[in-house]
N, C-alpha and C positions, 0 to 999 in steps of 0.2 A: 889777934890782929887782922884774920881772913875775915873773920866777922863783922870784924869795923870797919871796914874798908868794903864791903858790899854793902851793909847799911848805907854808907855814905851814897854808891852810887845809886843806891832805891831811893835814898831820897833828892837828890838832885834831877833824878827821871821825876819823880812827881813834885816837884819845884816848875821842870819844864814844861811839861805836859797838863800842869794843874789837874796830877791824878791824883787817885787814893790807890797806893799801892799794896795798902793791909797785908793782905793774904801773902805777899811776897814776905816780909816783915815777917809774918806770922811763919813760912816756911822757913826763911833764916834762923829765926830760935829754934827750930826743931833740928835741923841738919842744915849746915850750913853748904853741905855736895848739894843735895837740893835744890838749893836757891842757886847755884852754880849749873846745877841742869837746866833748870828753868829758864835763865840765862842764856841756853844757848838755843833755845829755839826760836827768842827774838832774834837771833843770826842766822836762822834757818829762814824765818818769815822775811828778815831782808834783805835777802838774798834775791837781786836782780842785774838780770844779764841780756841785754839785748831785748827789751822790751822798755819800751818809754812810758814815763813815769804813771800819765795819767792811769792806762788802761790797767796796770799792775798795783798801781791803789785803788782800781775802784773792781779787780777782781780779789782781794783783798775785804775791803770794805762788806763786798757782797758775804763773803765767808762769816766775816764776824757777826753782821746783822742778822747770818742765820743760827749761829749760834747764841747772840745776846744782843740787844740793839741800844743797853744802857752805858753804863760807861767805858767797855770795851769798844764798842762802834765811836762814840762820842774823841776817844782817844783817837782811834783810827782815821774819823773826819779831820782834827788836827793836823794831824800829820800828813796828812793831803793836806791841808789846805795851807801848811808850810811848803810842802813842794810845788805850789803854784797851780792846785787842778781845783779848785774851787766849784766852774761850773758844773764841771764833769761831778764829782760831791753829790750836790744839789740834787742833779737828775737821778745818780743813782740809789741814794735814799730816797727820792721819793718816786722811785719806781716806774722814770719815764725813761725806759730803753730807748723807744724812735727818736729821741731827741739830744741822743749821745750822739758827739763821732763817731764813723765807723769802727775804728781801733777798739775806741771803748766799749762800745757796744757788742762786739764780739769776744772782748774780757768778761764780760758784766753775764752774756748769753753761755760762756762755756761756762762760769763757776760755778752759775746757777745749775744746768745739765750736770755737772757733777756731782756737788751740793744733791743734788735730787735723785742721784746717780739714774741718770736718764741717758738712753741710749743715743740721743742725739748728741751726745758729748764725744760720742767718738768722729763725726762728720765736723765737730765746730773744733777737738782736737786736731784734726788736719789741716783746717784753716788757720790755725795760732801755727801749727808749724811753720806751714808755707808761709806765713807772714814775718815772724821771727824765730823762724829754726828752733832746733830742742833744746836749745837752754829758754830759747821764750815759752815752750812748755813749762820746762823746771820751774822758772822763775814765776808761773803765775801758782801752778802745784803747790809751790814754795809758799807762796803768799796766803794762797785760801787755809793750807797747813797751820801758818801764826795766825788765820785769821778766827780759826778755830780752838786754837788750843791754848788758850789763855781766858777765853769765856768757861771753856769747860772746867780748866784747872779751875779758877775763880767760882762757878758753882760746885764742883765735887768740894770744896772745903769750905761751904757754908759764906761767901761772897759774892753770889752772882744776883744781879739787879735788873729788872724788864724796865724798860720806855714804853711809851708812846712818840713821842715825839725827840728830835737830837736837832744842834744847832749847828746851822752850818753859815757861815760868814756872815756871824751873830744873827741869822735868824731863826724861829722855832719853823722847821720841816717833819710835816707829818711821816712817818715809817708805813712802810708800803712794802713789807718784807716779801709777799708771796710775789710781789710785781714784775723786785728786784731779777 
């Protein structure tokens, strides 16, 4: 019954999302705790608290595209672009920082220094403080977290797929991942 009942909800995520959720599927036959782990680190990644919407999808966005920029990132732009941050999208895939908000662009500059694990993360983490206090840390932490670990889950079991290019309010945008 546990089992039919997260099938159901894997496939209604890729009903909405117009994904290919395989590998979930795939982890379900195998242990169905699994797929119920897995499960929770989409709660982990969206998990947000005092940070608005844009900059937290597109510190998010950034995570995924460095981990995979095919249908992971592709999902990801979705889902921005259901919450309304569509331009912010755009720039951040195709790797125009100056042309973000500042919010965003200080999202988009910490994920990256971390992502890089680059020492200027710790001066652009004091700015996310001051700006949105430490759950706006957690919450971006949080994000680049899911924005990672669903590409890797995805290629550690033989389903992870490169781009060049991801569409963003139906158009093709080139991936400018090092930009990001």
């Amino acid at each position: 019954m546990l089992k039919w009942l997260i099938r159901r909800r894997i496939a209604a995520f890729e009903r909405d999302n117009d994904y290919d959720a395989g590998y979930l599927h795939e982890i379900l036959d195998a242990d169905p705790k699994a797929a119920m782990a897995a499960g929770k680190m989409g709660a982990i990644g969206g998990y947000r608290k005092g940070v608005p919407t844009a900059p937290w999808c597109a510190a998010g966005l950034v995570a995924v595209m460095d981990a995979d920029c095919g249908p992971c990132a592709q999902l990801a732009i979705g889902m921005s672009e259901r919450a309304g941050v569509d331009p912010a999208v755009r720039k951040v895939v195709a790797g125009d920082v100056a042309g973000l908000p500042d919010d965003v662009a200080l999202a988009v500059r910490f994920a990256r220094a971390v992502l890089d694990r680059d020492v200027e993360a710790d001066v652009l983490r004091e700015q996310v403080h001051a700006r949105w206090g430490m759950t706006g840390v957690i919450s971006l932490a949080y994000a680049m977290a899911g924005g990672q670990f669903y590409p890797m889950l995805k290629y550690a079991l033989g389903h992870g797929t490169a781009c060049v290019r991801l569409r963003v309010g139906g158009a093709d945008v080139p991936v400018l991942r090092e930009a990001a």
